[in-house]
DSSP file (Angstrom, degrees, kcal/mol; ACC not computed):
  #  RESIDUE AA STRUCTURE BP1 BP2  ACC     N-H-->O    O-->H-N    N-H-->O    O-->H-N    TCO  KAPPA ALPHA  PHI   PSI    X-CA   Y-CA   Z-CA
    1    1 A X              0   0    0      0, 0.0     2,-0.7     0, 0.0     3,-0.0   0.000 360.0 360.0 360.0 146.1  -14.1  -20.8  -15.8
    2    2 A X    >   -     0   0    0      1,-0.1     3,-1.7     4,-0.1     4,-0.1  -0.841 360.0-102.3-114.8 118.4  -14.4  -23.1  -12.8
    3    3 A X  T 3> S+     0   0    0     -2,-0.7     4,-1.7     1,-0.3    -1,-0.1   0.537 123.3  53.6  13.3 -61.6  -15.0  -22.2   -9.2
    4    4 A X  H 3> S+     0   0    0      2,-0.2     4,-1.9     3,-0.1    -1,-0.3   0.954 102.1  56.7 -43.6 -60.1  -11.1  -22.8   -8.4
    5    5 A X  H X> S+     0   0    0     -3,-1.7     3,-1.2     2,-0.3     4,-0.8   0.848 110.9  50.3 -39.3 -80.3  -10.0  -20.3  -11.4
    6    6 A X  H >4 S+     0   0    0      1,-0.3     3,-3.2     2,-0.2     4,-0.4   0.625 111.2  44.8   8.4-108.4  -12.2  -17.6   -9.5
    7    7 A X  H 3X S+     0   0    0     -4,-1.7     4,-2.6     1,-0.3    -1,-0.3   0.313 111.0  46.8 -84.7   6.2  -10.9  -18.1   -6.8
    8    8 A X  H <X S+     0   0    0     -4,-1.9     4,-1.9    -3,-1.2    -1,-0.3   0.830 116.2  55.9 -31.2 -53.0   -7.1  -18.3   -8.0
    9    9 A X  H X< S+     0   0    0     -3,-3.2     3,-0.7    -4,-0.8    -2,-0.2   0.990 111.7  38.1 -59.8 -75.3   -8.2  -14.9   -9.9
   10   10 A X  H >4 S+     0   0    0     -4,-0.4     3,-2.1     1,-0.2    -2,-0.2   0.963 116.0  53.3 -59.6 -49.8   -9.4  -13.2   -6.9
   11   11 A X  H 3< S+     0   0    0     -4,-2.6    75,-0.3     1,-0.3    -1,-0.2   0.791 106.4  50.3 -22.3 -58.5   -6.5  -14.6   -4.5
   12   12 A X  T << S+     0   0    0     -4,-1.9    -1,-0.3    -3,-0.7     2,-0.2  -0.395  82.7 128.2 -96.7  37.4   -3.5  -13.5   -6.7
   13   13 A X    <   +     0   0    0     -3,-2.1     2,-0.3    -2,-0.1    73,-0.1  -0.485  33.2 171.7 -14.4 135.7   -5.2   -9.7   -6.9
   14   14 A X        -     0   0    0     -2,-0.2    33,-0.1    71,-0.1    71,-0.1  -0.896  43.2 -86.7-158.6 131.7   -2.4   -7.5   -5.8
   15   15 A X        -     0   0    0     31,-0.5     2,-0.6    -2,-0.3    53,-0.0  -0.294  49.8-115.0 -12.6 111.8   -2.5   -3.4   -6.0
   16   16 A X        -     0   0    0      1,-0.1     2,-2.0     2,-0.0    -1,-0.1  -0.657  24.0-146.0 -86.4 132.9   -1.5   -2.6   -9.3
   17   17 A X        +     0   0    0     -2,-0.6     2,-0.2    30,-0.2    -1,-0.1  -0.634  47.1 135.6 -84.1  82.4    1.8   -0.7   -8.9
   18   18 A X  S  > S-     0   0    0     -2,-2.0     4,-1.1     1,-0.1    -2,-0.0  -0.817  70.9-101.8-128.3 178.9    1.6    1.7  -11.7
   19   19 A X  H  > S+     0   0    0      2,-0.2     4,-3.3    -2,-0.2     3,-0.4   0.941 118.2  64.6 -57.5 -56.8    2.3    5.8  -12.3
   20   20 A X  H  > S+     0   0    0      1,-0.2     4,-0.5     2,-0.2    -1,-0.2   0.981 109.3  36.7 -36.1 -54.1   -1.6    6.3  -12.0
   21   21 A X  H  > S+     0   0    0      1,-0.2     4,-0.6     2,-0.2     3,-0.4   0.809 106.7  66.9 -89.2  -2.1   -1.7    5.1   -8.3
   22   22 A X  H  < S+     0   0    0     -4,-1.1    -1,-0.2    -3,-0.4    -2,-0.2   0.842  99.7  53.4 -45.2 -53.5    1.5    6.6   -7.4
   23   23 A X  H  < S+     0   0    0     -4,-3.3    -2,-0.2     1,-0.2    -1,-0.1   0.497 105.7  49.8 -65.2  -4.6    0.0    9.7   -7.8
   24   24 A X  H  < S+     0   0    0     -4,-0.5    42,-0.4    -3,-0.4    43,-0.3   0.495  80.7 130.2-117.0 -16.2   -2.6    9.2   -5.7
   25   25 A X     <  -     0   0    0     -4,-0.6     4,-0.3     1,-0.2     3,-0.2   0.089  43.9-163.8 -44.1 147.4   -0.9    8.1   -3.0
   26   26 A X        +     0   0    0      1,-0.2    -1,-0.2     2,-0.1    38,-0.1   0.068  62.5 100.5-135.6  29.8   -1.3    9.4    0.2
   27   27 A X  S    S+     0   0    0      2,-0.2     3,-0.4     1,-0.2    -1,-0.2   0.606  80.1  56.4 -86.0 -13.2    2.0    8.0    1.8
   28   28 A X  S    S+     0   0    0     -3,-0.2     5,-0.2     1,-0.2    -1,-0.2   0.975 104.4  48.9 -66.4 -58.2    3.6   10.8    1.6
   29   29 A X  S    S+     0   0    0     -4,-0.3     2,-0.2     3,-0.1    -1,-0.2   0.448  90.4 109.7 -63.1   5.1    1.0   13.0    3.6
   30   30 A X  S >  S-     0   0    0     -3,-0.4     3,-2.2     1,-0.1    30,-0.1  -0.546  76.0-120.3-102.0 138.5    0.9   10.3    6.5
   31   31 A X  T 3  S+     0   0    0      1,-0.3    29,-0.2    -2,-0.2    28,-0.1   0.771 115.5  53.3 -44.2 -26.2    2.4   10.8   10.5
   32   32 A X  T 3  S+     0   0    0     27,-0.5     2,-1.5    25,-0.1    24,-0.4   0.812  82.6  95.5 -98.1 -20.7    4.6    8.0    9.9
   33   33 A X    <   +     0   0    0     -3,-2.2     2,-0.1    -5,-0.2    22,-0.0  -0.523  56.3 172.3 -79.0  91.2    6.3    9.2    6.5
   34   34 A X     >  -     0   0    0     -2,-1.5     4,-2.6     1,-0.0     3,-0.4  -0.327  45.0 -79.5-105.4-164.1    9.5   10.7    7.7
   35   35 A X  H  > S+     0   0    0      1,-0.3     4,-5.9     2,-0.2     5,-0.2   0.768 120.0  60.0 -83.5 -29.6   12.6   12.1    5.8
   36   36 A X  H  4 S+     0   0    0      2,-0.2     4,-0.4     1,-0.2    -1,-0.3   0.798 105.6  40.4 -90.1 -15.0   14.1    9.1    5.2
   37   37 A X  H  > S+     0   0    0     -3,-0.4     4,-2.1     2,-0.2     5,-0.5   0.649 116.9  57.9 -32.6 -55.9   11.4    7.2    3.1
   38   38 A X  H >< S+     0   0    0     -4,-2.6     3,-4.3     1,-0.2    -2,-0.2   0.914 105.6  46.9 -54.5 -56.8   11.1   10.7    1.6
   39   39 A X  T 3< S+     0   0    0     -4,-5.9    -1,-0.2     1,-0.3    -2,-0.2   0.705 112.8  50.9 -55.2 -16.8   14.7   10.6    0.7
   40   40 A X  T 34 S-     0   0    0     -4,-0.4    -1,-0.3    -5,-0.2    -2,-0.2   0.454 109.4-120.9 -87.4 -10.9   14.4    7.3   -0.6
   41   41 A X    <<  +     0   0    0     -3,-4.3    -3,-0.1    -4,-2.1    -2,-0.1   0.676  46.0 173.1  86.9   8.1   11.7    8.0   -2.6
   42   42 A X        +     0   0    0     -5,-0.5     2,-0.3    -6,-0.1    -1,-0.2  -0.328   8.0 146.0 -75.1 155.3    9.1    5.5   -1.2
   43   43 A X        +     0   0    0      1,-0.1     5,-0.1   -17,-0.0   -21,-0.1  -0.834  49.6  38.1-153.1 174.6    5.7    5.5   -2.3
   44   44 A X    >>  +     0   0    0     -2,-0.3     4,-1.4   -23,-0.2     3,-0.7   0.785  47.6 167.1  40.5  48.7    2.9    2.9   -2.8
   45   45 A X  T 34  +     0   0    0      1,-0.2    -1,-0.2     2,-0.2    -2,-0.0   0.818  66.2  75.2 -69.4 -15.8    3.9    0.9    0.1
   46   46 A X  T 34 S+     0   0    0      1,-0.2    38,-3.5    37,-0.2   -31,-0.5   0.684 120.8  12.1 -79.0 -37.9   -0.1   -1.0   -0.5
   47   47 A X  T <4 S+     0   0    0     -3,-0.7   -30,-0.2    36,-0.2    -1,-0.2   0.315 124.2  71.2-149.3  28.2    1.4   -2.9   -3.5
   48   48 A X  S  < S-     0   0    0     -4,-1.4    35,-0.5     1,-0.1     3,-0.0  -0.657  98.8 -84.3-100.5 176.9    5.4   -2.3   -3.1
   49   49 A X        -     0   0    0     -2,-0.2    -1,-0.1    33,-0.2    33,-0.1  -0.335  56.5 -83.9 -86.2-173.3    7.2   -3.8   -0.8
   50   50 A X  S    S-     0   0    0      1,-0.2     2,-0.3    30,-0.1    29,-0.2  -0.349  70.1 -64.6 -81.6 169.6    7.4   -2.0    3.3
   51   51 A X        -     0   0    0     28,-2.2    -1,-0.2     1,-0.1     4,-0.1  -0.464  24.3-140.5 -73.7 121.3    9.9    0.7    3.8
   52   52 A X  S    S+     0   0    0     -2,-0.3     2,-0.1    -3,-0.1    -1,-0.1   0.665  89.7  80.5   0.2 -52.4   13.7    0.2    3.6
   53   53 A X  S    S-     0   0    0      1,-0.1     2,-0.3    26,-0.1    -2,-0.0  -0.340 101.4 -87.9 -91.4 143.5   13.6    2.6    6.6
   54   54 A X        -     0   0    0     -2,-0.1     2,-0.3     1,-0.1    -1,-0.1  -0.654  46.3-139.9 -65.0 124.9   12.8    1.9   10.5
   55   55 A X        -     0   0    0     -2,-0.3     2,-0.5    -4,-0.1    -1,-0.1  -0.665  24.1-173.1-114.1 118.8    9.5    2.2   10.3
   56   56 A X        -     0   0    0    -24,-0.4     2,-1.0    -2,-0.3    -2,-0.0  -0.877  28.6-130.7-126.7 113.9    7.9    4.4   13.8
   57   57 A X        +     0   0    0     -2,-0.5     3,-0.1     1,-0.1     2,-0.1  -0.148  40.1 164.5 -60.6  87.5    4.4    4.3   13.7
   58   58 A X  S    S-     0   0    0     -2,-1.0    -1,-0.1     1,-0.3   -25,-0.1  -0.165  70.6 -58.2-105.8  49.3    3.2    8.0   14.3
   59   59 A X        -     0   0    0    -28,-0.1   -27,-0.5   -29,-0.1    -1,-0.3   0.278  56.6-110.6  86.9 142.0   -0.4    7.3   13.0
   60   60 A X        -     0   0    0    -29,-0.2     3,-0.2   -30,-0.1    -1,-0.0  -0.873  21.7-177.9-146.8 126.6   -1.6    6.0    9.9
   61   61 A X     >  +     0   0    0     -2,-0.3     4,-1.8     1,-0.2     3,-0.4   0.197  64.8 102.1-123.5  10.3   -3.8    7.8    6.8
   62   62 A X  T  4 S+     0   0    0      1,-0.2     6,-0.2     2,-0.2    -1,-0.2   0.818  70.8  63.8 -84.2   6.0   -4.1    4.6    4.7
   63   63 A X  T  4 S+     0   0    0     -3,-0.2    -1,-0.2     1,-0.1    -2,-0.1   0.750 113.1  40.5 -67.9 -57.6   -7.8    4.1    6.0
   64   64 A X  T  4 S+     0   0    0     -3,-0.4    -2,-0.2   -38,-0.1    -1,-0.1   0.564  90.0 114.0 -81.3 -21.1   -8.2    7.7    3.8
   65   65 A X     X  -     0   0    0     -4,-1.8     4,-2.3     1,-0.1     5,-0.2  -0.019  58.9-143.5 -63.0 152.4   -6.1    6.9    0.9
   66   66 A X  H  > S+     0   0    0    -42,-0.4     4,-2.6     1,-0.2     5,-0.4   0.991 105.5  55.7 -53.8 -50.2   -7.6    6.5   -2.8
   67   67 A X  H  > S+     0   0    0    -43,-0.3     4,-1.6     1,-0.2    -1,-0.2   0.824 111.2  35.5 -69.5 -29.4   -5.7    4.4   -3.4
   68   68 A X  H  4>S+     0   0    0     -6,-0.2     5,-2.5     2,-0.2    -1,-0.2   0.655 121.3  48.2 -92.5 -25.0   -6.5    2.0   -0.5
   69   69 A X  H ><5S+     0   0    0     -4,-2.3     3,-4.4     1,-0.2    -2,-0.2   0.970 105.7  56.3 -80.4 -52.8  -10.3    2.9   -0.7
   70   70 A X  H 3<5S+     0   0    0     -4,-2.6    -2,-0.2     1,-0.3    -3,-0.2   0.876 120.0  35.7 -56.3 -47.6  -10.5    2.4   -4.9
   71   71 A X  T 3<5S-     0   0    0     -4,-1.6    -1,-0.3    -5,-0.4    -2,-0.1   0.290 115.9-122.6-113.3  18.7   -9.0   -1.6   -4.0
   72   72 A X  T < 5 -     0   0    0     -3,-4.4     2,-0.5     1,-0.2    -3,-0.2   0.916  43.8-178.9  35.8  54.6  -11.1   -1.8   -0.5
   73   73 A X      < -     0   0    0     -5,-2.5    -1,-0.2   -11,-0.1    -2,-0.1  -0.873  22.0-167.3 -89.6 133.2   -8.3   -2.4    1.7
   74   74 A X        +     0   0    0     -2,-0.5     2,-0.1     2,-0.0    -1,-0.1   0.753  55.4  81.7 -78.6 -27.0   -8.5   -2.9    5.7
   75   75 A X        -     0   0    0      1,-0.1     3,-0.2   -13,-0.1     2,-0.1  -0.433  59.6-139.9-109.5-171.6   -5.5   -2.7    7.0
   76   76 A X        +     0   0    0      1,-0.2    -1,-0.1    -2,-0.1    -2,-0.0  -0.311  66.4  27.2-101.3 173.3   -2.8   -0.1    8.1
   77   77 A X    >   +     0   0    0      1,-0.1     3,-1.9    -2,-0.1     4,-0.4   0.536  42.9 164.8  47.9  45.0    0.9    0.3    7.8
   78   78 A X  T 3   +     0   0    0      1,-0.3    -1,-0.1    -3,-0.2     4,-0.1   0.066  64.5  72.1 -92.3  40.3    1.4   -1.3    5.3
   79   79 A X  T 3  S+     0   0    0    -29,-0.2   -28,-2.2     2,-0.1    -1,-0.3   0.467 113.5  35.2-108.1  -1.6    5.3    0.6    5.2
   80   80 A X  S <  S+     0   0    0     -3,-1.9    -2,-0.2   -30,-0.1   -30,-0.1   0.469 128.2  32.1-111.9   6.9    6.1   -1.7    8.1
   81   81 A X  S    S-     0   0    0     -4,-0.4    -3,-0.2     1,-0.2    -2,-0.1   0.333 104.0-135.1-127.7  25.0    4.2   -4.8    7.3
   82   82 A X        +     0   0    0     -5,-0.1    -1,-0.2   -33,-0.1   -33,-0.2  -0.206  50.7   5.5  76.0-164.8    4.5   -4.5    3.0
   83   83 A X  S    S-     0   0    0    -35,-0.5     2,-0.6     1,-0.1   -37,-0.2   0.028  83.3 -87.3 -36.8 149.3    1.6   -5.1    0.0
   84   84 A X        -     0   0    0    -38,-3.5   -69,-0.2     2,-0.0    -1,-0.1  -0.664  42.9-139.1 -39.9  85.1   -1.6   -5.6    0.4
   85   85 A X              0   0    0     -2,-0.6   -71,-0.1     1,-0.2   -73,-0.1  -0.316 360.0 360.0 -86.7 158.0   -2.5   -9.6    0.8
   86   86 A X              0   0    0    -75,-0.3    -1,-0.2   -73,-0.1   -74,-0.1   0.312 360.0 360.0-134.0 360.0   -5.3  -10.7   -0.8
């Protein structure tokens, strides 16, 4: 593997959007998570896309999630600004 490949590899890294990290998710428990994201079912905004829903930023728990600590992400909110870029 050549220096490029790497960093190809590490670049195209994305959250994997499976059941496991669904579960772990901690969008639910978060200020921002109101009824209509519930009602929609959103989850796993970190490697789905941001919320359907007008998104009002009442404070932010992805700093605390598993999910977000296990793939050492920095930023917030990601249900108004989508995945995780890598």
């Amino acid at each position: 593997m050549t220096d490029r490949e790497c960093a190809l590899e590490v670049r195209d890294y994305r959250v994997p959007d499976t059941e496991e990290n669904a579960k772990i998710c901690a969008c639910p428990l978060c200020p921002t998570y109101d009824e209509c994201m519930k009602g929609r079912g959103e989850l796993l905004y970190c490697a789905r896309a941001s919320s359907a829903c007008e998104v009002t930023r009442r404070g932010c728990v992805c700093g605390q999630c598993t999910v977000a600590v296990k793939h050492a992400l920095s930023l917030n909110y990601y249900c108004a600004s989508g995945p995780a870029p890598y």
